[in-house]
Each structure stands twice: as structure tokens, then as C-alpha cells.
Phi, psi and omega in degrees: 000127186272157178237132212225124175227128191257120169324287208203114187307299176283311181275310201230177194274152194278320178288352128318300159307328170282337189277333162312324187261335197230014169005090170263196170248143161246141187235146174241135177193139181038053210073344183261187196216086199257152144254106165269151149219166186174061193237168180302355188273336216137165181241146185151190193218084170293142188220127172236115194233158197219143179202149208315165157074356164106007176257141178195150171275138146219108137213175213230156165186083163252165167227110193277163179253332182210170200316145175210138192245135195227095179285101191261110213256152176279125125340114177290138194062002180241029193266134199258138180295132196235149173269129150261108182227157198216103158314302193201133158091178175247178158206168148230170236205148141193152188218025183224301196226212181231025194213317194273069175314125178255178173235085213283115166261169185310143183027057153269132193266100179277156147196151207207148143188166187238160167251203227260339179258027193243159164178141174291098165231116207266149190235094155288149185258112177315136192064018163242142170287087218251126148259130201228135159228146154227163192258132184219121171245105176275095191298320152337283191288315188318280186319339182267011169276153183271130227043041213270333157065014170317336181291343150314319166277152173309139219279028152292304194270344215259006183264326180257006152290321182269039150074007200284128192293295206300019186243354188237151334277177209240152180195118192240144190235099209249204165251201218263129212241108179268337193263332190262014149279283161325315180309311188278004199281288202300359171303283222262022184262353170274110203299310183307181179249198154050251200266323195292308179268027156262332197272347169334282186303333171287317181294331165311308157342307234248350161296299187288346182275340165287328176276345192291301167309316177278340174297296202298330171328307225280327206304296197312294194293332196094338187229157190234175200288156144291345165250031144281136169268154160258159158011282207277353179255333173299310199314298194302334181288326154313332192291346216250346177288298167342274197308306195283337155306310188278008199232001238274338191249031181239130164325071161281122187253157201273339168317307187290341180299296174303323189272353188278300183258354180052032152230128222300154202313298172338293168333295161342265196304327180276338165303329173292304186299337185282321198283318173235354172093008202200141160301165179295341180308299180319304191258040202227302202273339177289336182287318168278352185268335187258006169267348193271306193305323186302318181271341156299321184288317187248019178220170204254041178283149165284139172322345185263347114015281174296305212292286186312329198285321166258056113087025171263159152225014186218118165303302213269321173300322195289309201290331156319307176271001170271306153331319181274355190273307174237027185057022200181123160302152193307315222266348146327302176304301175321307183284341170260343201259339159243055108290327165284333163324284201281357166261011156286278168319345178213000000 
């Protein structure tokens, strides 16, 4: 595991520092600070932007060759509260030791901060593709903008904008956010240049730290956003790949789904979309292509066969959606695989 240790968060530059390690090209353009690389440590693009009040983006879209740990050491008194959201891929975390690793997933509503004997130390997972953004807010500085109303939030989070040693470090590990995805999408969608994608991206800023803050509110209070999951509602949408597989040649419906995880259809379809990218429909239906393929393949049933068994009655319906999924008709896909059979065989 290579290991990468950053100074000082604030005062000197972090894509320098990273760049000491992983000796990339650094590029300057429209106020930002990339680090490109594509070298033996890996391939990707770290980006850093700095902006008035005490706010500044680091994010990443690296894919690493081996595991890499990037230790971010305090500043005394200058440890910045950092927003976390993760776009693609995992990590893992820790602020407290060196051993009690957490484990951060894709669209999970993060904020971290240390106190003076604490650091942020983030582990990429080798061969994945992470994309990470964090918002690092310096409450010092923060706190001299005018009307800034920190004194609003709940004394939980309003304890580690003052800094209260005995509250640090802070770590909230929250749920699951599809809509603060979408936000984070549109940071790196902006075509212009110059003022226009710099006050873009501040004001995008300054959106997600609002919703990053109202998650932990909803998170704090028991009650939640509608487009948010919590823990224990990701797991049953995991329990529901198992049921649809074992289950693949029974009409499933988000009724039966629903009565099944004992959560209401909305949830459903936002669980789906978080976990896989697809409705539930969407993925129900990619799940019967890949038990039908499976069974052309290893077993001698005739398609139509296959077409009943996951839970079809049209031949002509299966074979359609078998095609726009691989490209190749079913009874083809068949007719190629026992042929390569028999140049094998002989």
C-alpha cells in the first residue's frame, strides 16, 4: 500500500503535495489546480479550487493499481470541516486510530472533522474507479462572512463550526442521497469559463453543503428526506436481488417487492436507482436476461423453455429485449455457442 501525507490543508497547496507522490502533470485553468496522471501508481485527475469565506472543492476521479492511503494531518486550529460525497466506487475512513476502518459508500451523506490531535485518513481500493468530492470549510473564516447564521444549526454540527475541542472529532456517517448526487454531477458539466463557471460552481457549492447540512438535520431529528435511504433500507433492497432471483419465473411486481421488503414503492424505485442505476422494472428485467442466457448456455432446454421458466409468455417479446440487451438473438446466441462447442470438440 502506497501511503501519501498531506501538511497543511489550507496554507500550501494540496495538488502539490499530492503530486510529490504520485508525479503527474499539474495543470492551472480558470482558478482550478489538477493534478493528471497515468502512470504506475495509476490513472486520473485530482482538482482543487479555492474560493472566498473559507470554502474550497478537492475531487478526485482516480482509479489506483494498489491500494493508497492519503493521510490528511491538522493544521493546529485550522482543521477544516469536510463534506463528503462519493459519485462512484468506495473508500474507507478513519479519524480516530489506525485500525477502526469505516467504510464509506457510493451516495452516502458524509461530514468529518478533527481536532488538533486527529487526521483524515482516506484508503482507495485498488483497481476501482472512486470518484470523491469533498467541500472543506474553514469555520474561521467562514464564520467572518456576514450573515452566514451558523448559530441555526443544531448543536451538534454548530459545535464543530466553534470548534469545541470536546466534540472532536466529529463524524457523522449518514444516509443515502440521490438528489446531492445529481448536484455533484452538474460540478463538472459546465461548459463555460472563466467568472461564469467559477461563481456556477460556487453557487453548486453552496447548494450541496445546504442539502449535506439538512440531510444531517433530517438524519439528527429521526426523520427523513424523501429522497434519501437510511442503512437498514439500503440492506432490504439488497435482501430483494436474492428474492428476485429465486424468484425470477413468478410475475414480479413492486407490489409483491413492496410487500416483500415492507417498503413503500417510492423508496423502492429510489433504491433501485441508487444501488443500480436502473428502475425497478429495469432491473428485474436485466436479472431474467441474465438467468435466460445462463440457461442457453448450460443447459439443452429449447428457448421456449427458457422463455417460460423466467416468467415470460412471448417468444417474440423475450427475444426482442434479448437483442437490445446483447445483441444477438436468443436462438442465435444458441447456434454460436454450439458451434464453438464443436471446433472444441474436435
Amino acid at each position: 500500500m502506497k501511503t501519501i501525507e498531506i501538511i497543511d490543508v489550507e496554507n500550501k497547496s494540496i495538488i502539490k503535495q499530492l503530486n510529490a507522490y504520485i508525479e503527474g502533470n499539474i495543470e492551472y485553468k480558470n482558478g482550478e489546480e489538477s493534478l493528471i496522471f497515468n502512470n504506475s501508481i495509476g490513472s486520473g485527475t485530482i482538482r482543487n479550487i479555492k474560493f472566498d469565506w473559507g470554502i474550497a472543492l478537492l475531487d478526485y476521479d482516480v482509479n489506483f493499481n494498489d491500494d493508497v492511503k492519503i493521510i490528511f494531518n491538522t493544521t493546529k486550529g485550522a482543521a477544516p470541516i469536510e463534506f463528503l460525497f462519493i459519485s462512484e466506487g468506495n473508500l474507507t475512513f478513519n479519524n480516530t486510530d489506525d485500525k477502526n476502518y469505516v467504510r464509506l459508500e457510493r451516495f452516502q451523506n458524509i461530514i468529518i472533522s478533527n481536532n488538533s490531535q486527529s487526521r483524515s485518513i482516506y484508503v482507495f481500493p485498488s483497481k476501482i474507479n472512486v470518484k470523491l468530492n469533498i467541500i472543506h470549510v474553514f469555520s474561521k473564516k467562514f464564520m467572518k462572512k456576514k450573515n452566514h447564521q451558523v448559530d441555526t444549526l443544531e448543536d451538534s454540527l454548530l459545535s464543530v463550526f466553534e470548534r469545541r475541542e470536546e466534540n472532536l472529532p466529529f463524524k457523522h456517517i449518514g444516509n443515502y442521497n440521490l438528489t446531492i448526487a445529481e448536484k455533484i454531477k452538474t460540478l463538472n458539466e459546465f461548459g463555460d469559463s472563466g467568472i461564469i463557471k467559477s461563481l456556477s460552481i460556487e453557487g453548486q457549492l453552496n447548494l450541496i453543503l445546504a442539502m449535506q447540512m439538512l440531510e444531517h438535520k433530517k438524519y439528527e431529528n429521526d426523520t427523513h428526506l424523501t429522497d434519501s435511504l437510511t442503512i437498514s433500507e439500503i440492506k432490504k433492497i439488497h435482501g430483494l436481488v436474492d428474492f428476485i432471483i429465486d424468484n425470477v419465473s413468478k410475475p414480479l411486481t413492486i407490489k409483491s417487492l413492496t410487500k416483500e421488503s415492507g417498503l413503500g414503492p417510492k423508496k423502492l424505485q429510489l433504491g433501485f436507482k441508487l444501488l443500480f442505476s436502473k428502475s425497478i422494472n429495469e432491473y428485474i428485467r436485466s436479472i431474467k436476461l441474465k438467468v435466460a442466457r445462463d440457461m442457453i448456455k448450460d443447459t439443452d432446454k429449447s428457448i421456449s423453455e427458457i422463455v417460460y421458466e423466467i416468467g415470460y409468455r412471448s417468444r417474440s417479446y423475450f427475444s426482442k429485449i434479448f437483442y437490445e440487451q446483447y445483441n444477438i438473438l436468443p436462438i442465435d446466441y444458441k447456434e454460436n455457442l454450439k458451434t464453438q462447442k464443436s471446433r472444441v470438440d474436435n
